[in-house]
N, C-alpha and C positions, 0 to 999 in steps of 0.2 A: 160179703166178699168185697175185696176192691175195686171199683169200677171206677172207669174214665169218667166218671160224670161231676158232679160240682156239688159244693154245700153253697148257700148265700146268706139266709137271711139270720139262722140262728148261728153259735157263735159253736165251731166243734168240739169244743172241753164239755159243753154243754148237749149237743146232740147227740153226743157218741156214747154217751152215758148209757142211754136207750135203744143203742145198736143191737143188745143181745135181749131178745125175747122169744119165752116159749110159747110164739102166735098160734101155733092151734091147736094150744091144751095136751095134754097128757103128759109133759112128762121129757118130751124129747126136746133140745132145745134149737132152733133153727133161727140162725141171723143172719140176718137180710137189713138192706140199708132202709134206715126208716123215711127219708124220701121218696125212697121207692116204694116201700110199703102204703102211705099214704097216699103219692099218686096213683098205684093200680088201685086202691082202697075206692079213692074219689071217682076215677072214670069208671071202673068195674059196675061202681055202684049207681054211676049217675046213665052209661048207656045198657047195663046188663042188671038189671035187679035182681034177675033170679039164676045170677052167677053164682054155681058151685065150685070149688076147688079140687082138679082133680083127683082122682084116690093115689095117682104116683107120686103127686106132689107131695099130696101129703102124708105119702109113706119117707119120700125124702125128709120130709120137715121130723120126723121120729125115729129115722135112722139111729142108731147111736155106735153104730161102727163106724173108728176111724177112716176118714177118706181124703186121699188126694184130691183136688178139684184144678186142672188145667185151665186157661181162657183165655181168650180172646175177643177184644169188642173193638170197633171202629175203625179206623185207616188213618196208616201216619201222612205228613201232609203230600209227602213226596210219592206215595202210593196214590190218591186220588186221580193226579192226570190217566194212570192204568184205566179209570173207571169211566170215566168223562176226558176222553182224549180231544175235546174242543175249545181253547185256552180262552175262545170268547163269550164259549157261554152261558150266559147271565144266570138261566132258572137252572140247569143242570149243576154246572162246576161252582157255579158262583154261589148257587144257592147251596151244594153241599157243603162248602168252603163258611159258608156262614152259618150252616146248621154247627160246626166246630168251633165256632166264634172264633176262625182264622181268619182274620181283618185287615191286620199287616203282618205278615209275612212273606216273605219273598217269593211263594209259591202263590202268593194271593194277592197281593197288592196292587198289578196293575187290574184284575176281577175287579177290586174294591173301590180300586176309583172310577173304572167305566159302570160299576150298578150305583154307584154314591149320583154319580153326573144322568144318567140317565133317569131313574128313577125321584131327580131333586131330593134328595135327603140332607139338604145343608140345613134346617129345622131341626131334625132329630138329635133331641139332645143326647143319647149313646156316643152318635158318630159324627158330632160337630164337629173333632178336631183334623176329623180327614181332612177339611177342607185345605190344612197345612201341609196338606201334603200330594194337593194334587198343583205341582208345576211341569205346564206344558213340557218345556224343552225334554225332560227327564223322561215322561210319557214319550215323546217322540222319537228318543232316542233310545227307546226300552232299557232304560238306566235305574228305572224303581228300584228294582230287587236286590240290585248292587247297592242302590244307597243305603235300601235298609237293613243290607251288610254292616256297612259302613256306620249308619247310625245305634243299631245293634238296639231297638227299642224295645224298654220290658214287655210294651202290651204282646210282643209273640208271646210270651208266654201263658195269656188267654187261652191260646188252641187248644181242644179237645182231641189231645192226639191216640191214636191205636193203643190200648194198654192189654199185654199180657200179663194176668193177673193166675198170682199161686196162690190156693188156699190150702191148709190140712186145715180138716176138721175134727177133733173128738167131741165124746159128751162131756168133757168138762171144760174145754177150752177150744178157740179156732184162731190160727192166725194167718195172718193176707198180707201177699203184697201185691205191689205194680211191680213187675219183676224191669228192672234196668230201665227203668222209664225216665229217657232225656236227662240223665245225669247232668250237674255244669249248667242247664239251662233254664232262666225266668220262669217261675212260678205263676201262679192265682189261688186257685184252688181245687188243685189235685190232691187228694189224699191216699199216700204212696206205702204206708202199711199200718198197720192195727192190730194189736193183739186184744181178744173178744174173753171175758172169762164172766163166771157166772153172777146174777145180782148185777147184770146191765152194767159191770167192769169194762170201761176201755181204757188201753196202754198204747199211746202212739210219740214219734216225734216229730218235728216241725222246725225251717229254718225261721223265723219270724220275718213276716213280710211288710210291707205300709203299701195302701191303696193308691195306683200310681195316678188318679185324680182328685179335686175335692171337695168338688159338688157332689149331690145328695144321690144322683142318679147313678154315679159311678165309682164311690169312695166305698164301697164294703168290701172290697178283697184284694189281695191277700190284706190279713193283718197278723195281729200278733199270733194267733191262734188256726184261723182261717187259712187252706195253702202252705206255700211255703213262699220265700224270697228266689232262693236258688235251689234245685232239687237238687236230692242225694243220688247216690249210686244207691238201691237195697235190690237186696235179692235172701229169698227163703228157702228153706229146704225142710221140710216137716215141722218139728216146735224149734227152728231154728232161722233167726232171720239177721244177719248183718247191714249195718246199714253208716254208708260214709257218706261226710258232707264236704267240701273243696270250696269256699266262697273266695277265693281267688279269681273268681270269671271275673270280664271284661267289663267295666262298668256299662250301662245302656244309659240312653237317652228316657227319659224322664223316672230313671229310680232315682228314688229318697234312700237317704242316709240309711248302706247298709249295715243290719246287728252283724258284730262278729262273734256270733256265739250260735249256736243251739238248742234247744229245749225238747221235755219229753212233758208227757203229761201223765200222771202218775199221782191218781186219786188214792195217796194216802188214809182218806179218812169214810171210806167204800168198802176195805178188805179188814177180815177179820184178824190177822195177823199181817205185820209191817215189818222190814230188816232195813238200815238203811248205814250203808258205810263208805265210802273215799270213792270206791269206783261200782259201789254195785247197790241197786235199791231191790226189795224183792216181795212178793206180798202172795197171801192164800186168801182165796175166796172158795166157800165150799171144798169141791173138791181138785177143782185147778190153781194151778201155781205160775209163777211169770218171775224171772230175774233179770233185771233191764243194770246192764254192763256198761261201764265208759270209759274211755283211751284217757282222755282228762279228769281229773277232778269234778265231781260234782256237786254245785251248790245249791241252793235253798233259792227258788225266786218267789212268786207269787204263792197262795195257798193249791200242794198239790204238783205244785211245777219243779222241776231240776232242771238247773242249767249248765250244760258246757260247756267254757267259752274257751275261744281259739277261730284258726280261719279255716284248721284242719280239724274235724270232730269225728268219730265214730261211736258208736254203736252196737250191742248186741240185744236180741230179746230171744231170751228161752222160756219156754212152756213149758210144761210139768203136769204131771197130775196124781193121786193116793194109789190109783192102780198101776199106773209105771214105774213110780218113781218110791211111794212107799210114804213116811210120815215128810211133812214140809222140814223138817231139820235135817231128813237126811237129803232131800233135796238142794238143800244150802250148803251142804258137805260137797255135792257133787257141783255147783258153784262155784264155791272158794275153792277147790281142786284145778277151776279151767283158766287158761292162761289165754288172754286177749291181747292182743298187741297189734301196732300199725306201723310197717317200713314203707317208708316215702309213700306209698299211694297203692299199698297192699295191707289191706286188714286182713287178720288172720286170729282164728280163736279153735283154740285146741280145747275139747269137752266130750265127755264121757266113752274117751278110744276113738272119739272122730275127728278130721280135721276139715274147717271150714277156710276158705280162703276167697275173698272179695277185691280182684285186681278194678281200679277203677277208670269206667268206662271201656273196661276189655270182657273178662270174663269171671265166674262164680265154678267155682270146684268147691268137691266135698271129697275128702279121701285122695285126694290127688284127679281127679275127675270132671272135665268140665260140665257142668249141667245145660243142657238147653233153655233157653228163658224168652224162647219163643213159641207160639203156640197155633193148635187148632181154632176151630171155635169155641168149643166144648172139647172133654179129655175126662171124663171120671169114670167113678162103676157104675153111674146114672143113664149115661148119655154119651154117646163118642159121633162128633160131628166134624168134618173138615170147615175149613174158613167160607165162608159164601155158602152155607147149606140152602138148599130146599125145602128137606125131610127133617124133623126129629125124631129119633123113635127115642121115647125116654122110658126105664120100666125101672121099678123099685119094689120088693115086698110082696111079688104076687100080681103086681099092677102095671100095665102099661098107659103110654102116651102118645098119639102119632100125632105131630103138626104138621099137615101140607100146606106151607106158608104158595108152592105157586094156584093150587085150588081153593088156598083159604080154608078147609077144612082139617076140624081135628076129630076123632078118635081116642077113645077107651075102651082098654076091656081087662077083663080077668084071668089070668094063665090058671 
């Protein structure tokens, strides 16, 4: 699924490959981010050795009924004073503020300079370049946050902010997004939707970013692959996902030379069959299908890569599979049938009797309908939790789950 969290060191054309695996045997397939997989793999295994995986889980993980998956993780920046309503302080706000790597933002910036000054961190080579930006008068005058209005610098877009994230999933394919997440705004490395399909297939796109320092401790993200430059508008709705890009925004203090294009990644030489035409590429793997749609022309970049260039770009990605949808050729019938089009700053793609529509930075309808693209914590047939839970009760397949995060204990058993 899509989480608010971060790639760094491997390069995503490259990680994402291995996004989809059938980690605990049999047969069903469950994908999960392989960061994460390894880091619970590492700690699991270095403080819990004789860590078992629950039996709900991994009745989840063998599911093979399609499912919704609603979600939510983290807090936007402007939600955290709700949590930590003390603007001065260091270990609480400050330190959550920087568990986000919100460093400068306007919501954080004068934190950043009273824990930078307090704590001496003018050595650290991460945050050497605060030192630019701590002038007295500005601090006294509580003028930070207006300046970095005013200088509009890409590192905001570092923060780890609140992602409501949609997944469906079947067993032949899953697709995720970060649903409306900070459209128009500086990047790093969010990754804001993926389509998952079998044989460790991933289909995503990306605005192409450049690392906005370039020294060795700070120069890995965004780049061309990694993040994005400026985030899109997407939003999903079952095997359907739209997604608009605007690189129109305002230039920031210290972006490099923005691409005015953007790219999909679209491992042609992974799937067993390939279609590739002016506005539509399409591919079958096993028994899931993917048709990645574009408003412009699409051409040919590196191996694997399509590009759209313009400063206005969209996007569609549809799913498919032999049991929906029937042989891949009649699938590409029902393709070349749908009509994709973008007025001024409305995408809109008519496909199989339904209508999708992506107003940008407003709202996502299907049928005339707007969809919510905000969420609980949890929202599936797994698990239904409000935001800030205590409890989970999770049951799958005969199996349940209780986590009492405020007792710290968990529970199983068998219905």
């Amino acid at each position: 699924m899509v989480e608010n969290g971060k790639s760094s060191e491997l390069r995503k054309s490259e990680m994402l490959l291995f996004a989809s695996a059938d980690v605990f045997g049999g047969g069903g397939q469950a994908v999960i981010s392989v960061l994460y997989l390894v880091y619970l793999t590492n700690v699991l295994g270095f403080i819990c050795r004789g860590y078992k995986t629950p039996p709900a889980i991994r009745e989840i993980a063998h599911c093979r009924e399609s499912a919704e998956i609603h979600a939510s993780m983290g807090l936007g920046l402007n939600e955290v004073k709700e949590h930590f309503p003390d603007s001065r302080d260091m270990d609480g706000r400050g330190m959550y503020l920087w568990s986000m790597e919100a460093f400068t933002n306007p919501q954080s910036v004068n934190l950043t300079l009273r824990i930078y000054n307090a704590w001496k961190l003018s050595t650290n080579d991460f945050l050497k370049n605060i030192s630019k930006m701590d002038i007295p008068v500005l601090k006294q005058l509580g003028l930070m946050p207006m300046a970095i209005r005013l200088l509009n610098p890409v590192t905001q877009g570092i923060a780890i902010q609140r992602a409501n994230s949609y997944t469906y999933r079947t067993e032949s394919y899953m697709l995720s997004t970060a649903q409306s997440y900070h459209p128009g705004e500086f990047g790093d490395q969010q990754h804001i939707w993926q389509a998952s399909l079998p044989k460790g297939i991933s289909v995503f796109t990306t605005h192409p970013g450049a690392a906005f320092f370039e020294d060795n401790a700070r120069n890995f993200s965004p780049d061309y692959w990694v993040g994005n430059g400026v985030h899109p508008h997407a939003a999903g709705h079952k095997n359907v996902i739209l997604c608009l890009y605007d690189l129109r925004v305002r230039k920031g203090l210290l972006e490099k030379e923005r691409q005015l294009f953007t790219h999909a990644w679209f491992p042609f030489d992974r799937f067993e069959e390939t279609v590739l035409e002016k506005h539509m590429a399409a591919g079958q793997s096993g028994d899931g299908y993917i048709a990645l749609m574009s408003i412009e022309s699409m051409a040919d970049g590196q191996p694997n890569e399509l590009i759209q260039k313009g400063v206005v770009t969209g996007w569609a990605a549809i799913t498919g599979d032999s049991k929906s949808h029937g042989s891949f050729s009649k699938f590409l019938e029902l393709i070349r049938s749908a009509a994709f089009t973008l007025n001024k700053n409305r995408l809109m793609l008519k496909y199989d009797s339904h209508k999708y529509e992506l107003q940008y930075k407003q709202n996502f309808k299907v049928d005339g309908n707007i969809l919510k693209t905000e969420y609980p914590r949890l929202d599936c047939p797994y698990v239904k939790v409000p935001r800030n839970p205590g409890v989970y009760n999770i049951s799958c397949g005969g199996h349940s789950l209780k986590l009492d995060w405020p007792s710290l204990t968990r529970s199983c058993c068998r219905h």
